[in-house]
N, C-alpha and C positions, 0 to 999 in steps of 0.2 A: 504494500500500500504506500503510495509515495502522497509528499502532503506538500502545502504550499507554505512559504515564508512563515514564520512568527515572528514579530518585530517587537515593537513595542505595547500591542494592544493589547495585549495581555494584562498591563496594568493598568493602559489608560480608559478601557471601557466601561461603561458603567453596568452595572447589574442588570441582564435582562429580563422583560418580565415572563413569569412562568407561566402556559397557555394553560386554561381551565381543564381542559381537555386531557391534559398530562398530570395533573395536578387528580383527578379521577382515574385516572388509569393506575397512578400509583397507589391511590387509596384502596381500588378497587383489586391491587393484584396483593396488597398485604392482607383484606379480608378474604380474599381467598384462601388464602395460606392458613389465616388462622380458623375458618371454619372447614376445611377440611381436616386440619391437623386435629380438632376438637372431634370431629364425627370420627377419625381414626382411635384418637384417643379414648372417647366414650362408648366405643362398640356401636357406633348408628347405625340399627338394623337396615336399612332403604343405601345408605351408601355401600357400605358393608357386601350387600347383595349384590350391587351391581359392579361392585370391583371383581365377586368373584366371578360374575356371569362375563364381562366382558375379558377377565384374563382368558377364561375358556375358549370363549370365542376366539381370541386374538394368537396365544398360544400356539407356535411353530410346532410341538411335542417334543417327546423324551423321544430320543432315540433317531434324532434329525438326521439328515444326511449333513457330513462333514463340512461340504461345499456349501449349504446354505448357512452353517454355524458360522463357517469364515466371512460369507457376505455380509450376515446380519451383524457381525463385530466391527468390521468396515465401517457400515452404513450408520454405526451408532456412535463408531470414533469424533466426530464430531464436539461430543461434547464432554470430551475429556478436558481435563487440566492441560495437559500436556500441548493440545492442539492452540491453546486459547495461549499459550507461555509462546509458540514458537511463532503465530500470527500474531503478535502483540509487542514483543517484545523488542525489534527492529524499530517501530512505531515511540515506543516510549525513548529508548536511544536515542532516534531521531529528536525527540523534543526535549530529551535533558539536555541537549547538545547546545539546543536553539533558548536555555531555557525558560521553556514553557512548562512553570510547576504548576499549576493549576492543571492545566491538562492533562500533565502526568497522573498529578493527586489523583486523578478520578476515574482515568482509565484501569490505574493499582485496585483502587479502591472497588472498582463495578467488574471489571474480568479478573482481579487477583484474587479477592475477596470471596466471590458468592460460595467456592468450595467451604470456606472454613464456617462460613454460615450457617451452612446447608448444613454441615457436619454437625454443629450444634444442634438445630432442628431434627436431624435425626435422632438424637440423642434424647432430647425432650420430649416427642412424641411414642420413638419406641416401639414401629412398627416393626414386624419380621417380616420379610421377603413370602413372595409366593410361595408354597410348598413343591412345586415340580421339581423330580429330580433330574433333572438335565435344567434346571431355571434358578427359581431365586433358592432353593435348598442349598445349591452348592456353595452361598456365603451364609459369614457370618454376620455380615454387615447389616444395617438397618435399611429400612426402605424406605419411607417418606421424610421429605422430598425428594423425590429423585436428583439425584446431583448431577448425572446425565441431561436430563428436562433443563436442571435451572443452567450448567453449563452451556446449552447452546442458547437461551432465552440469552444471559450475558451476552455474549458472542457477538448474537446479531444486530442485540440491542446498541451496545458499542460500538460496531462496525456503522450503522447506521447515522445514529448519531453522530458521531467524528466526521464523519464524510457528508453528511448534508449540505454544508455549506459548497461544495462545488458541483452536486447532481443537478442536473434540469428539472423538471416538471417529469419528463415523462421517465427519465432512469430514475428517478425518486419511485416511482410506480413499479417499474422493473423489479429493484434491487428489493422492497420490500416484501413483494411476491415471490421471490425467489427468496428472501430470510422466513418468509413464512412458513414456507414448503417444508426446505431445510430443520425448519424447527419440530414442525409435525412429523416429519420421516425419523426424525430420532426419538421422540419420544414414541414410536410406534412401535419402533424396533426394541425398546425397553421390551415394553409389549407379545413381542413376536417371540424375545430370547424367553420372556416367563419371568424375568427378575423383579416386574415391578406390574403394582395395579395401575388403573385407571387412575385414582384418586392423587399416588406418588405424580405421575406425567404430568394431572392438570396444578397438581400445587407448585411442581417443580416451575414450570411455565413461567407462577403466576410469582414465582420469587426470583427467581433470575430477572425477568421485566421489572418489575416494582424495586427491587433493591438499587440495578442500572437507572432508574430514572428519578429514585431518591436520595442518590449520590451525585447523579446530574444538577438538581435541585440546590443542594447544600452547596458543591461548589462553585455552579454555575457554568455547567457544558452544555446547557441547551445552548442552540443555535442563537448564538448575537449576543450570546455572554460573554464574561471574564476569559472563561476556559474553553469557549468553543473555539477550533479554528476559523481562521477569515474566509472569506470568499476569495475565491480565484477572480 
Protein backbone atom coordinates (compact mmCIF):
# COMPACT_ATOMS: atom_id res chain seq x y z
CA UNK A 1 0.00 0.00 0.00
CA UNK A 2 1.89 3.04 -0.98
CA UNK A 3 0.50 6.47 0.77
CA UNK A 4 0.96 10.12 -0.06
CA UNK A 5 3.15 12.96 1.77
CA UNK A 6 2.51 13.66 5.56
CA UNK A 7 3.64 17.02 6.05
CA UNK A 8 2.77 19.19 8.59
CA UNK A 9 -1.05 18.42 8.93
CA UNK A 10 -0.97 16.27 11.05
CA UNK A 11 -0.64 18.91 13.71
CA UNK A 12 -2.13 21.65 12.03
CA UNK A 13 -5.69 20.36 11.56
CA UNK A 14 -8.23 20.71 13.41
CA UNK A 15 -10.52 17.86 14.82
CA UNK A 16 -12.83 16.50 12.44
CA UNK A 17 -16.25 16.06 13.07
CA UNK A 18 -17.46 12.58 13.77
CA UNK A 19 -20.57 11.44 11.19
CA UNK A 20 -23.65 10.28 13.16
CA UNK A 21 -23.68 7.52 11.05
CA UNK A 22 -20.28 6.01 12.51
CA UNK A 23 -20.91 7.24 15.67
CA UNK A 24 -24.14 4.35 15.52
CA UNK A 25 -22.24 1.93 13.86
CA UNK A 26 -19.85 2.00 16.66
CA UNK A 27 -22.55 1.90 19.28
CA UNK A 28 -24.26 -0.44 17.47
CA UNK A 29 -21.36 -3.19 16.85
CA UNK A 30 -20.31 -2.93 20.84
CA UNK A 31 -24.20 -3.86 21.76
CA UNK A 32 -23.67 -6.57 19.77
CA UNK A 33 -20.98 -7.86 21.25
CA UNK A 34 -22.21 -7.54 24.57
CA UNK A 35 -25.74 -9.06 23.82
CA UNK A 36 -24.48 -11.90 22.28
CA UNK A 37 -21.63 -12.58 24.71
CA UNK A 38 -24.69 -12.22 27.51
CA UNK A 39 -27.17 -14.96 25.49
CA UNK A 40 -23.74 -17.04 25.32
CA UNK A 41 -23.05 -16.60 28.73
CA UNK A 42 -26.73 -17.13 30.14
CA UNK A 43 -27.48 -20.24 28.01
CA UNK A 44 -30.21 -18.30 25.69
CA UNK A 45 -32.27 -21.08 24.65
CA UNK A 46 -33.47 -19.24 20.91
CA UNK A 47 -29.80 -18.32 20.36
CA UNK A 48 -28.26 -21.27 21.64
CA UNK A 49 -30.49 -23.31 19.14
CA UNK A 50 -29.75 -21.68 16.33
CA UNK A 51 -25.99 -21.68 16.77
CA UNK A 52 -26.28 -25.36 16.96
CA UNK A 53 -28.72 -25.70 13.86
CA UNK A 54 -26.62 -23.54 11.68
CA UNK A 55 -23.17 -25.09 12.73
CA UNK A 56 -24.97 -28.27 11.38
CA UNK A 57 -25.99 -27.00 8.53
CA UNK A 58 -22.60 -25.16 7.61
CA UNK A 59 -20.20 -27.84 8.88
CA UNK A 60 -17.75 -29.39 6.19
CA UNK A 61 -17.60 -32.84 8.54
CA UNK A 62 -15.29 -35.05 10.33
CA UNK A 63 -13.49 -36.86 8.03
CA UNK A 64 -13.08 -34.15 5.01
CA UNK A 65 -11.16 -34.62 2.31
CA UNK A 66 -7.52 -33.28 2.94
CA UNK A 67 -7.64 -30.99 -0.02
CA UNK A 68 -10.78 -29.16 1.11
CA UNK A 69 -9.01 -28.81 4.88
CA UNK A 70 -6.08 -27.04 3.07
CA UNK A 71 -8.56 -24.77 1.15
CA UNK A 72 -10.75 -23.87 3.98
CA UNK A 73 -7.33 -22.98 6.06
CA UNK A 74 -6.21 -20.64 3.15
CA UNK A 75 -9.54 -19.00 2.72
CA UNK A 76 -9.62 -18.22 6.43
CA UNK A 77 -5.89 -17.07 6.66
CA UNK A 78 -7.16 -13.93 6.28
CA UNK A 79 -7.74 -13.17 9.46
CA UNK A 80 -4.90 -14.14 11.35
CA UNK A 81 -2.56 -11.86 13.24
CA UNK A 82 0.18 -12.61 11.34
CA UNK A 83 -1.54 -11.58 7.82
CA UNK A 84 -2.75 -8.14 9.54
CA UNK A 85 1.56 -7.65 11.08
CA UNK A 86 2.96 -8.38 7.48
CA UNK A 87 0.07 -5.94 5.53
CA UNK A 88 0.42 -3.34 8.12
CA UNK A 89 3.59 -3.11 9.16
CA UNK A 90 5.46 -1.49 5.81
CA UNK A 91 2.42 1.05 6.39
CA UNK A 92 3.39 2.13 9.85
CA UNK A 93 7.25 2.25 8.94
CA UNK A 94 6.39 4.31 6.21
CA UNK A 95 4.63 6.93 8.73
CA UNK A 96 7.06 6.70 11.68
CA UNK A 97 9.57 7.80 9.13
CA UNK A 98 7.27 10.65 7.98
CA UNK A 99 6.30 11.07 11.55
CA UNK A 100 2.86 10.73 11.42
CA UNK A 101 2.19 9.57 15.30
CA UNK A 102 -1.20 9.91 15.23
CA UNK A 103 -1.69 7.69 12.42
CA UNK A 104 0.55 5.27 13.75
CA UNK A 105 -1.33 5.46 17.34
CA UNK A 106 -4.36 4.09 15.64
CA UNK A 107 -3.53 1.89 13.01
CA UNK A 108 -1.26 -0.02 16.48
CA UNK A 109 -4.16 0.52 18.28
CA UNK A 110 -7.23 -0.97 15.62
CA UNK A 111 -5.18 -3.83 13.66
CA UNK A 112 -2.43 -4.59 16.77
CA UNK A 113 -4.89 -4.59 19.28
CA UNK A 114 -8.26 -6.21 18.51
CA UNK A 115 -6.32 -9.82 19.04
CA UNK A 116 -5.47 -9.16 22.73
CA UNK A 117 -9.02 -7.84 23.04
CA UNK A 118 -10.62 -10.54 21.64
CA UNK A 119 -8.53 -12.80 23.95
CA UNK A 120 -9.94 -11.14 26.85
CA UNK A 121 -13.55 -11.54 25.78
CA UNK A 122 -12.97 -14.88 25.39
CA UNK A 123 -11.92 -15.39 28.59
CA UNK A 124 -14.98 -13.47 30.08
CA UNK A 125 -17.49 -15.11 28.31
CA UNK A 126 -16.14 -18.61 28.35
CA UNK A 127 -17.56 -20.37 25.43
CA UNK A 128 -16.07 -23.88 24.33
CA UNK A 129 -15.66 -24.51 20.68
CA UNK A 130 -18.02 -26.78 18.78
CA UNK A 131 -17.87 -30.33 19.69
CA UNK A 132 -16.99 -31.80 16.03
CA UNK A 133 -14.04 -33.98 16.19
CA UNK A 134 -12.39 -32.97 13.10
CA UNK A 135 -13.79 -28.90 14.37
CA UNK A 136 -13.65 -26.98 17.28
CA UNK A 137 -12.97 -30.23 19.69
CA UNK A 138 -9.48 -30.23 18.48
CA UNK A 139 -8.73 -26.99 20.67
CA UNK A 140 -8.50 -25.98 23.72
CA UNK A 141 -9.10 -22.43 23.17
CA UNK A 142 -12.40 -20.57 23.67
CA UNK A 143 -14.71 -19.54 21.05
CA UNK A 144 -16.45 -16.26 21.22
CA UNK A 145 -15.59 -13.86 19.61
CA UNK A 146 -14.06 -15.28 17.06
CA UNK A 147 -10.72 -13.76 16.68
CA UNK A 148 -10.74 -14.96 13.02
CA UNK A 149 -14.23 -12.79 12.51
CA UNK A 150 -12.84 -9.79 14.44
CA UNK A 151 -9.28 -10.02 12.64
CA UNK A 152 -10.58 -9.55 9.32
CA UNK A 153 -13.41 -6.97 10.48
CA UNK A 154 -9.88 -4.83 11.63
CA UNK A 155 -8.23 -5.44 8.53
CA UNK A 156 -10.64 -4.14 6.35
CA UNK A 157 -11.82 -1.71 8.59
CA UNK A 158 -8.24 -0.10 8.58
CA UNK A 159 -7.45 -0.66 5.08
CA UNK A 160 -10.50 1.34 4.22
CA UNK A 161 -10.33 3.97 6.25
CA UNK A 162 -6.55 4.91 5.65
CA UNK A 163 -7.08 4.93 2.05
CA UNK A 164 -10.39 6.89 1.64
CA UNK A 165 -8.95 9.97 1.26
CA UNK A 166 -7.50 9.05 -2.21
CA UNK A 167 -10.42 6.58 -3.67
CA UNK A 168 -13.12 8.17 -6.00
CA UNK A 169 -16.80 7.61 -5.76
CA UNK A 170 -16.95 4.72 -7.51
CA UNK A 171 -13.41 2.54 -6.04
CA UNK A 172 -14.92 3.67 -2.68
CA UNK A 173 -17.81 1.25 -3.81
CA UNK A 174 -15.45 -1.34 -5.21
CA UNK A 175 -13.03 -1.73 -2.43
CA UNK A 176 -15.95 -1.88 0.13
CA UNK A 177 -17.70 -4.71 -1.73
CA UNK A 178 -14.86 -6.40 -2.02
CA UNK A 179 -13.98 -5.91 2.16
CA UNK A 180 -17.33 -7.08 2.58
CA UNK A 181 -17.04 -10.31 0.79
CA UNK A 182 -13.72 -11.00 2.17
CA UNK A 183 -15.08 -10.48 5.59
CA UNK A 184 -18.08 -12.96 5.10
CA UNK A 185 -15.94 -15.66 3.39
CA UNK A 186 -13.87 -15.83 6.41
CA UNK A 187 -16.01 -15.95 8.83
CA UNK A 188 -17.95 -18.62 6.84
CA UNK A 189 -15.06 -20.77 6.71
CA UNK A 190 -14.83 -20.50 10.70
CA UNK A 191 -18.16 -22.14 9.99
CA UNK A 192 -17.27 -24.78 7.29
CA UNK A 193 -14.00 -25.84 9.49
CA UNK A 194 -16.67 -26.45 12.61
CA UNK A 195 -14.53 -24.24 15.12
CA UNK A 196 -16.99 -21.69 15.64
CA UNK A 197 -20.84 -20.94 15.91
CA UNK A 198 -22.86 -18.58 14.25
CA UNK A 199 -23.14 -16.33 17.32
CA UNK A 200 -18.75 -16.40 17.67
CA UNK A 201 -18.70 -14.90 13.57
CA UNK A 202 -21.44 -12.36 14.15
CA UNK A 203 -19.84 -10.96 17.53
CA UNK A 204 -16.43 -11.28 16.15
CA UNK A 205 -17.64 -8.96 13.19
CA UNK A 206 -19.36 -6.78 15.38
CA UNK A 207 -15.84 -6.11 17.58
CA UNK A 208 -13.21 -5.82 15.11
CA UNK A 209 -15.73 -2.81 13.36
CA UNK A 210 -16.80 -1.05 16.48
CA UNK A 211 -13.35 -1.36 18.31
CA UNK A 212 -11.49 0.14 14.54
CA UNK A 213 -13.88 2.87 14.46
CA UNK A 214 -13.61 3.71 18.21
CA UNK A 215 -10.11 4.01 18.09
CA UNK A 216 -10.74 6.13 14.83
CA UNK A 217 -12.94 8.33 17.15
CA UNK A 218 -10.47 8.83 20.11
CA UNK A 219 -7.64 9.62 17.94
CA UNK A 220 -9.16 11.01 15.16
CA UNK A 221 -8.52 8.98 11.80
CA UNK A 222 -11.60 9.59 10.33
CA UNK A 223 -11.20 11.00 7.13
CA UNK A 224 -10.38 15.09 7.49
CA UNK A 225 -8.89 14.55 10.98
CA UNK A 226 -5.66 14.97 12.84
CA UNK A 227 -4.73 11.39 11.89
CA UNK A 228 -6.24 10.71 8.68
CA UNK A 229 -4.18 10.91 5.64
CA UNK A 230 -4.49 13.85 3.20
CA UNK A 231 -5.93 13.77 -0.04
CA UNK A 232 -3.84 13.18 -3.05
Amino acid sequence: MSVPPVGTADVTRARAAVPVSLVAATVAGVAVVALLGAGVRSGFGPQLRLDAAVSEALYAGDGRARALDWLLEALTAPGLSVVRLVLFLPVVVWLVRRHAWRTVAWVVLSAGLVSPVTAVLKDLFGRVRPPFEDGGARYESLSYPSGHSSGIAALVTVALVLAWPWLSTGARRSWVTIGVLLVVLVGLTRMWLGVHYLSDVLGGWALGLSWCLLAAVVVDALPGGRAALPPR
